[in-house]
C-alpha positions in Angstrom: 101.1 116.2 103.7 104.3 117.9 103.5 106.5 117.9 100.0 110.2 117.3 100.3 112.5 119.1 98.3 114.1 115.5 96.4 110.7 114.6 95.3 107.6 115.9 93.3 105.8 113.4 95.9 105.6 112.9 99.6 107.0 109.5 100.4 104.1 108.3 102.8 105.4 105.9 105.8 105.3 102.1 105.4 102.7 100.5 107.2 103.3 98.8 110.9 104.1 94.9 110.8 100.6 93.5 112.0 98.9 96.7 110.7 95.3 96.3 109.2 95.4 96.3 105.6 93.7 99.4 103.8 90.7 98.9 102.1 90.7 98.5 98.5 90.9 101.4 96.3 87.8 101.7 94.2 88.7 101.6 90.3 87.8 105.0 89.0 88.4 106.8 92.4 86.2 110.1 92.8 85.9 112.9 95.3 83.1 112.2 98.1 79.8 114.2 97.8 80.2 117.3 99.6 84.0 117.7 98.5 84.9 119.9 95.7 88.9 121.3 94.3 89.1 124.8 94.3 92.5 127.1 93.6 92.6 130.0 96.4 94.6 132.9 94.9 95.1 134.3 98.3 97.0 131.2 99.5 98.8 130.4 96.3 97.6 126.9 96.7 95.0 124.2 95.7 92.4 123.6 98.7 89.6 120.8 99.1 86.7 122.1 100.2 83.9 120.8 102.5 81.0 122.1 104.3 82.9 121.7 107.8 86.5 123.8 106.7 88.8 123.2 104.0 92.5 121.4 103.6 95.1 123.3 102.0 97.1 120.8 99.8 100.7 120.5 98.6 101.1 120.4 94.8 101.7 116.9 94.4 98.6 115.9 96.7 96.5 118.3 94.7 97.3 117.1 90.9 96.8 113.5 92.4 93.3 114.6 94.1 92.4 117.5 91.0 92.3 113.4 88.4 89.6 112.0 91.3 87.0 112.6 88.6 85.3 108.7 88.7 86.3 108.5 84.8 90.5 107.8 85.3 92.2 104.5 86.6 94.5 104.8 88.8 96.7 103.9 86.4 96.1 106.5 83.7 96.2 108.9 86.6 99.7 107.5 87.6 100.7 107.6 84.1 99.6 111.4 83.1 101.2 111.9 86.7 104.6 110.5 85.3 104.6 112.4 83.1 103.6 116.1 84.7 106.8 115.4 87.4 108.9 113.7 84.9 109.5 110.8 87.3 108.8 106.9 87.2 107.6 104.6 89.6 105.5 107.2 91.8 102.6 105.0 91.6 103.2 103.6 95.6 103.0 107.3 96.5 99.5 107.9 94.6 98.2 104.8 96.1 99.0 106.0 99.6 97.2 109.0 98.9 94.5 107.9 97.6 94.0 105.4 101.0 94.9 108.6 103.4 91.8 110.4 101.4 89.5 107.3 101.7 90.1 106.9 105.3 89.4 110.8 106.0 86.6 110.8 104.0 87.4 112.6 100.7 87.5 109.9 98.0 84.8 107.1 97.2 
């Protein structure tokens, strides 16, 4: 996911007319088995791990993934989000990612 400069968080593209719906997102969303957060020092950056490589995240994509604990809402994470970027209504954006990391695999 790429940042842009306007935004503390990646607008993600609508989806198509006729599209499939994505799944529900669970309540208390949590990183898949196998998945851990880890801050790499020699990229400057947030990656998520896994046994078959690693993705290195934007800062926005990691502070939403880093509250994946099963024990927030998506709503209190929205909210504590709000509030770390100073911006409203970013909720849309969070939801999007949290369906981008269900359908690769990394939340449950």
């Amino acid at each position: 996911m790429n940042a842009v400069a306007s935004s503390p968080i990646s607008p993600m593209p609508p989806v198509a007319p006729g599209a499939k719906a994505p799944p529900a997102l669970p309540a208390f969303p949590k990183l898949s088995r196998g998945y851990r957060m880890q801050y790499e020092q020699v990229q400057s950056a947030w990656v998520l791990l896994y046994p078959e490589g690693m993705v290195k995240l934007n800062d926005s994509s990691a502070e939403i993934l880093r509250r994946c604990n099963g024990e927030r809402s998506i709503d209190a994470m929205v909210a504590d989000l709000e509030i770390l970027f100073n911006a409203k209504g970013i909720a849309p954006q969070v939801r999007e990612l949290l369906h981008e990391g269900m359908r690769r695999g990394w939340i449950v």
